[in-house]
C-alpha positions, 0 to 999 in steps of 0.5 A: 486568509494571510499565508501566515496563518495556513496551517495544515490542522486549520478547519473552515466551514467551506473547506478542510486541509489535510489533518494528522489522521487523513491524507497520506503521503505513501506506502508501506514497505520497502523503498523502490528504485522509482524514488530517485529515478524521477526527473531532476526537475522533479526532486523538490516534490513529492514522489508517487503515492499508493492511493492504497496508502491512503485515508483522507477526508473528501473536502480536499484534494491528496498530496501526490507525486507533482504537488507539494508536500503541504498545499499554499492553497486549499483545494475543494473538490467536489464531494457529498456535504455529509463526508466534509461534515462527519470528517470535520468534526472528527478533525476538530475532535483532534484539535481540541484533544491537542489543545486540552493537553497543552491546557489552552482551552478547558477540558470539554467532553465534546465540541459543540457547533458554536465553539467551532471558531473558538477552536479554530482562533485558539488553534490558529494563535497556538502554532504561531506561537509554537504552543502546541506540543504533543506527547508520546503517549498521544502520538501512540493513540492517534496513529492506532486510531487512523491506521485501524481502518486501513488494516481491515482494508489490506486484509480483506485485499490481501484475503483475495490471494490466500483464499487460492492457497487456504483451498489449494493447500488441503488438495496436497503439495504438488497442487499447492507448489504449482499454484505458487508458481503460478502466482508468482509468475502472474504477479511479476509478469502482470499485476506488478506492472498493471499496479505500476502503470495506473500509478500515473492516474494517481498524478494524472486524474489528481491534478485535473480534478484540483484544476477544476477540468472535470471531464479531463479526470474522466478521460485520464482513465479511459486512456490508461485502461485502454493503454494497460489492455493494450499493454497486457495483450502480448503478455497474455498471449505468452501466458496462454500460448508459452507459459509453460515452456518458460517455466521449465527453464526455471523450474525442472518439476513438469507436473508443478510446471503443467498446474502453474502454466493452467493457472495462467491461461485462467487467471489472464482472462480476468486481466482486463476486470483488473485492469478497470479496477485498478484505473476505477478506483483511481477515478474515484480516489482522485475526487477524494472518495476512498471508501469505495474500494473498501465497500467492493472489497467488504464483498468480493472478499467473501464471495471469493472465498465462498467460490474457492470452496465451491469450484474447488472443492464441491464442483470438481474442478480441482486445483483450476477451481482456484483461478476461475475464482480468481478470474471471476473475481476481478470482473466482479471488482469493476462491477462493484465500482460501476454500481458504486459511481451509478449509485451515486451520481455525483461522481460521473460529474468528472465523465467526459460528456462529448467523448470522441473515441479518438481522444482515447488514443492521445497524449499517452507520452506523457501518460508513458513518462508517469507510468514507468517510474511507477512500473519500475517501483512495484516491479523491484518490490515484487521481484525481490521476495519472488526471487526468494520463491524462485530460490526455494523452488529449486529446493524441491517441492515440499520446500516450495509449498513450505515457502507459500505458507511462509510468505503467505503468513509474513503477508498477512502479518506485515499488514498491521505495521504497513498501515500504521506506517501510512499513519506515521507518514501522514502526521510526521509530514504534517507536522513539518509541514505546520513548522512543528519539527519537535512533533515531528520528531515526537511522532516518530518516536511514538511511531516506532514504539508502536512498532515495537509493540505490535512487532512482539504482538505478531511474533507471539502469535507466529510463534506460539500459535505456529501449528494452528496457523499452519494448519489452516494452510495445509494437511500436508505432514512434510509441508507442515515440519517444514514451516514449523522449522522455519517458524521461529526465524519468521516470528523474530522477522515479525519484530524486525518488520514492523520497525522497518515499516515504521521507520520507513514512514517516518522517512517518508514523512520527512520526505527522504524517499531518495536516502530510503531508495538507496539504502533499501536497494544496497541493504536489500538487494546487495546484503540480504538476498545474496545472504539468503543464497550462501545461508540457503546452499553454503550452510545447508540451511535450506527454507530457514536460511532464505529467510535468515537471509532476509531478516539480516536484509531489513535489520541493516535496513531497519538501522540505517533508516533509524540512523537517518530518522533520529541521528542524521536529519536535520529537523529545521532542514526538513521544515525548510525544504518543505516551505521551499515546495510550498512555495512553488 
């Protein structure tokens, strides 16, 4: 097929390139230093993934952070004839619905298997011609549609770490405040950095996969799992051994200091079941299969919280019942994968068959040049809203636990607009890699109308229903006022959050994460945070003032980035620098 006629919505019966509704080309949330800290010779791709971020179809291969924004080649990984099937006719689907609209084929209720190639012709003569437009409206219905299966996965993720804190929260304050502690240690200190050091598979197992060296995806997770352990070994001898003497530098409270520091002598023995998860599923993503976390997570997600109750509660072990849940957890993840890939045999084609343990132990330079990028993004990410905690922590017990129920709810509620953040991403980039910057730009409007919908929607219910929502965190009478206080500034946050989301993935889209990186880091890091001090002890706003703080942070950001989006790009520019990496 002539390079003219590559287009990113074209469809074959042997393989599929990415559509608008699959594949993705980050994740949501606040930009990282990570995306202008890569080598110069890297500025013309694309910066590196969540794999968390994406819904793609299995017949071919995601963008990640060494290959181009839209592929001159297709690629066909290896995967199962159903998927490529169900994923093309959902595909078509969407064509045909484009079509329709701009009346270059009749309306149809449905594509039989003999108009496939219509479709494909017609389709193929549209974008040349530049015939396909899109709507508002239309753009609004496919980002819902393509973003509902991610918000069901990143709940179920994020459930794993409210289930501690709905169980620990009805035990009283001070188990609730040592346990957010805890948590926060863990997340800056461990998961954050074992998050970003297996990032370097998304790039690693993705380009062997693509190259057609099976056995190399295979080999690129047993050196990272090995490599993340060997990393974490220090780091968990400190948890275990020194954690609490740390802390009481921080943190003056000895009791809260005591159940955060027995927090992290549990949950490091469950480090190493994290660690296979977080390679395992990127050994699976690589080769185009991104249902299989959400199946693990469709069960761990319910038995974590059925172990909370019982160790926490029926068992008798307290507030430690919470990361024995934890910790039993994370094995059961790995587990879960293991079952998956023996259940389907198909993907331990990309199993190293003459592996010499020696091989394990090399190449891990170029490994080390993927991963601290990687490292450095989710590690700023973490940092910036556990400083916050840090903050808060100094207010008092009661002001802390507040601050877990806060965050904890502002978690959950992000999870909406991050996944159609994904989405806006996904379609605003393919539009520009088909040479349609006035869908594109199209997108982008009905992404941030989206936004703004859904922003409305979470404020409501934050608001409206606030003491209900709180309740399910606490019984504590203090904890409760003092969320309920602080409340209303987080309801308005909920607006302000989703356009910041929404923007952020149109940036994405538009392959401006440098601009994105840079405005986060002077508008977050700069404004927001020192805000959140001076409104927090200058003002004596207490709780309510961190996160005023906050939210003068992401309009600054949210402004910026709409500023950059629909006022300050250059449409053909973009389209332009995405051929030009096209054509590498």
């Amino acid at each position: 097929m002539s390079p003219t006629k590559d287009h990113h919505f074209k469809h074959t019966t042997a393989s599929r390139r990415a559509s608008v509704v699959y594949g993705s080309l980050g994740k949501g949330g606040l930009y990282a230093p990570s995306d202008f800290l890569h080598p110069s010779n890297e500025d013309a791709t694309i910066e590196q993934q969540d794999p968390e971020s994406l819904i793609t179809s299995s017949s071919y291969l995601i963008p990640n952070e060494n290959t181009p924004l839209v592929s001159q080649q297709q690629q066909q990984p290896f995967s199962s004839t159903h998927i490529v099937r169900n994923n093309s006719t959902e595909l078509l689907q969407e064509e045909r619905d484009l079509l329709r609209d701009n009346n270059l084929i009749p309306s149809t209720s449905n594509i039989p298997s003999d108009e496939e190639e219509f479709i494909n012709d017609t389709w193929e003569e549209a974008v040349l011609k530049g015939k396909i437009k899109t709507s508002v409206p239309f753009e609004m219905k496919t980002l819902a549609r393509s973003s509902a299966p991610l918000i069901v996965t990143f709940i179920l993720q994020n459930s794993l770490s409210l289930a501690s804190i709905f169980s620990v929260g009805h035990i009283g304050k001070q188990p609730l405040a040592g346990i957010t502690l805890g948590s926060m240690t863990a997340n800056i200190t461990g998961f954050a950095a074992i998050q970003g050091l297996t990032t370097c598979l998304d790039t690693l197992c993705s380009q062997a996969f693509g190259a057609g060296k099976s056995e190399l995806v295979g080999l690129h997770f047993i050196r990272c799992s090995l490599f993340a352990i060997t990393c974490f070994i220090p780091m968990g001898a400190i948890w275990i051994f020194y954690s609490g003497n740390l802390l009481r530098v921080f943190v003056p409270e000895s009791e809260m200091i005591n159940i955060a520091a027995n927090y992290l002598k549990i949950v490091s023995f469950g480090m190493p079941g994290f660690i296979l998860f977080e390679c395992g599923k990127r050994f699976l993503q690589s080769q185009g299969v991104f249902h299989a976390s959400t199946y693990v997570l469709l069960v761990c997600a319910p038995f974590n919280a059925l172990m909370n109750y019982l160790l926490v509660w029926k068992f008798g072990f307290g507030y430690k019942g919470a990361p024995m849940a934890v910790m039993m957890n994370y094995w059961l993840m790995p587990l879960g994968l293991l079952i998956f890939v023996l259940w389907n045999r198909e993907y331990l084609q990309c199993w190293p068959k003459n592996f010499r343990i020696t091989q394990a132990f090399e190449n891990w330079g170029k490994m080390i040049e993927l991963a601290l990028p990687g490292v450095i993004m989710v590690e700023a990410e973490f940092v910036g809203f556990e400083i916050i905690t840090i903050i808060a922590s100094n207010l008092g017990t009661t002001e802390l636990a507040a601050q877990s129920v806060v965050s904890s709810i502002c978690s959950l509620a992000y999870q909406v607009p991050f996944s159609v953040s994904i989405a806006t991403a996904t379609r605003v980039a393919n539009y520009v890699g088909a040479s349609l910057p006035k869908n594109a730009r199209i997108c982008c409007q009905g992404s941030m109308n989206l936004g703004f919908i859904i922003g409305c929607i979470n404020s409501f219910i934050m608001f409206h229903f606030r003491r209900e929502i709180t309740h399910f965190f606490t019984n504590d009478v203090d904890v409760i006022e003092e969320v309920l206080h602080t409340m209303p500034v987080i309801g308005f946050m909920g607006i302000i959050d989703c356009v910041n989301a929404c923007s952020a993935g149109c940036m994405r889209g538009q392959g401006l994460q440098k601009i994105g990186g840079m405005i986060t880091l002077f508008a977050f890091y700069v404004i927001g945070i020192p805000c959140s001090y001076y409104l927090c002890f200058h003002f004596e706003m207490g709780l309510k003032g961190l996160w005023a703080g906050i939210i003068i942070g992401l309009v600054c950001i949210s402004c910026l980035q709409l500023y950059t989006v629909f006022i300050g790009s250059n449409w053909e520019k973009i389209v332009d620098a995405a051929k030009n990496r096209n054509a590498d």
